[in-house]
Each structure stands twice: as C-alpha cells, then as structure tokens.
N, C-alpha and C positions, 0 to 999 in steps of 0.2 A: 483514231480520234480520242479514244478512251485513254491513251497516254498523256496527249495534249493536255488532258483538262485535266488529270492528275499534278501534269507538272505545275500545269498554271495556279491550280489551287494552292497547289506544296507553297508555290511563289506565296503569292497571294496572303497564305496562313504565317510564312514568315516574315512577311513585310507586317502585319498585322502584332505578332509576338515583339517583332522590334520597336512597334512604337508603344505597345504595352510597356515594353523594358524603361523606356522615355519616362511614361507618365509617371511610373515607379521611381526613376531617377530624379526627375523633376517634383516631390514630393506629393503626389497622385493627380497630378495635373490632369483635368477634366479634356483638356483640348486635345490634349491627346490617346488618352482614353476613346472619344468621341471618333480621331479620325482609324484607331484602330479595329472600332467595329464597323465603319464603311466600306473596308475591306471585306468583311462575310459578307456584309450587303451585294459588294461587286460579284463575288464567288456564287453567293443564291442566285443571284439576277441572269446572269452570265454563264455559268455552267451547271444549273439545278439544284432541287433542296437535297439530294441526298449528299454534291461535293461540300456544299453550302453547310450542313450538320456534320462531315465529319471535319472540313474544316474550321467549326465554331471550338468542335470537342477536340480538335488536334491544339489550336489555340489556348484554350481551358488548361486544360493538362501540363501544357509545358508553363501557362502563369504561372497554374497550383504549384508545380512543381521546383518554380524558381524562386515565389515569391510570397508561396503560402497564403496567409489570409490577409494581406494585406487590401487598404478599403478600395484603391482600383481595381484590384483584382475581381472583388467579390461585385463592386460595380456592373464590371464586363461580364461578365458571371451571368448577374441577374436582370440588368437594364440590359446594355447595351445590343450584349451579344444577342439574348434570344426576339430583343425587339424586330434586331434585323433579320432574323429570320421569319419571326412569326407576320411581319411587314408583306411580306411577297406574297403574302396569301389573301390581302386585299389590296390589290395594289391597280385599282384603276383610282381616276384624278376625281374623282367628285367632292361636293365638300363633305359627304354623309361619311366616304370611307377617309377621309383626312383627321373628320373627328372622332372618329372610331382606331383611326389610326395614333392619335394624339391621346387617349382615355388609355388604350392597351400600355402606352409608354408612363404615362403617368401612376396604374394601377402599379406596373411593373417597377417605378419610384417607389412608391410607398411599401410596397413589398422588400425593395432592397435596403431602405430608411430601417425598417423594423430589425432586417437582418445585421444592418451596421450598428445599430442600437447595442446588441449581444455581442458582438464579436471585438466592435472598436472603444463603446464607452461614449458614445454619441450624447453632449448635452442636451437636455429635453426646451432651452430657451432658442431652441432650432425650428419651433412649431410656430414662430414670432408670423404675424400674417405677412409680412411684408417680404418675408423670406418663403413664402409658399407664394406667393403671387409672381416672383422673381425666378423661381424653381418652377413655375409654371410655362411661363414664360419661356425660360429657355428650353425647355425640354417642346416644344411647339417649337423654336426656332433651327434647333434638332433633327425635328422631325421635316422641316422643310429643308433643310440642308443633307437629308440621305436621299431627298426628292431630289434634288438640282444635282447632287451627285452623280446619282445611275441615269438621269439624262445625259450629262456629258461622257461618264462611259461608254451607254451604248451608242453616243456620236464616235467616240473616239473607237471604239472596238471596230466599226464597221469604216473608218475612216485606214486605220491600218492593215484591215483584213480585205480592200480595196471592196465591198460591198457597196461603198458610195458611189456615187454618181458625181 
C-alpha cells in the first residue's frame, strides 16, 4: 500500500508541476496556478499530510528550480500550496471553520502581496479598495472550489476503487 500512494502522489506532484509550467507559460496565469495546488489538496485529502507535505515540497523545488522567483511560483509558494495543506486541518463544513478557513487564505494573501512587493516591483495603486474587495472575493470563491473539489474526488476515488454502492 505504501507503494501505491507513493506512486500516486509522484503522479499527483507531477500533474501539479505541469500545470505550474502552464501558468508560467501563460504569463502566471492565476487559473492555473489555482488548479495546480488542488492537486496537494487531492494528495492531503487522499493519501495524508505527510504524502500531502512532501508532495507540496517535491512541487516547490522543482518550481524553484525551473523557474526561480517568478510571481506564480512565489504565489504557490506561499498561498496556494500551504493553504491546502493547512485546510485539512479544519476541514469540517460549518460556517465558523469556512470563515476561518477563508481568513487563513486571505492572511496568507497578504503575506504573499508583501513578499511580491520585494521580489517583483509590485505597484502600491494595487491597495485601490475595489481591488481588495475583488481579491477578496475570489480568494473565498477559491476556497469554495477546493471544497467542491475533494467532494467530487473522494466520489470519484471510491467510484473507481469500487467502494461504491
């Protein structure tokens, strides 16, 4: 069994690096950005936080490694990646952990804003309200879409591993 979930991770981490590659390609296109940390999501959810962290940090390394500091990289880095991990650790439906789930992601924005400020040259007329109500916004829309995500995984996980009914 400890094989299985190696391989599948392995999978998992490189489907994940490829659409990294995308967003890179695509001038750091957020969408795909977005769908390559629902990947760790799947890997936390699915085979535990330890496959779940080394495939955040097998992902990490080979960004770092291809693509340096570029701002999806540092993105995935610091939203994405550790959102979805640190996600599973409140991960029942109420609305108390949805909002605490949504504050984590948001903190973890603004953490990553500061860091892109340094590294990319980020103009400061980015604080405009209407661009924080929009960036609010969708990072909440985000966060319902890793939700609706790992439901349809573990439908689909347990629909091919015939667990279903």
């Amino acid at each position: 069994m400890k094989t299985k979930s190696i391989a599948l991770g392995a999978m998992y981490s490189a489907f994940s690096v490829l659409l990294l590659t995308l967003s890179v390609t695509f001038g750091d296109d957020m969408f795909f950005l977005m769908l390559s940390s629902l990947l760790i999501a799947f890997v936390t959810d699915h085979l535990g936080y330890k496959t779940g962290i080394i495939s955040y940090f097998t992902v990490l390394t080979l960004s770092f490694a291809f693509f340096a500091l570029r701002p999806a990289v540092i993105e995935f880095a610091v939203i994405f990646g550790p959102y979805t991990l640190i996600r599973s650790f409140v991960s029942k439906r109420t609305l108390s952990n949805i909002i605490l789930r949504w504050l984590t992601l948001v903190a973890l924005s603004l953490v990553a804003y500061e860091i892109l400020k340094v590294f990319v040259g980020i103009q400061e007329n980015y604080l405009k309200v209407v661009t924080i109500v929009l960036a609010a916004v969708a990072l909440f829309l985000y966060e319902r879409l890793v939700e609706f995500s790992l439901r349809w995984h573990r439908r689909f996980i347990k629909r091919i591993s015939g667990t279903e009914r």
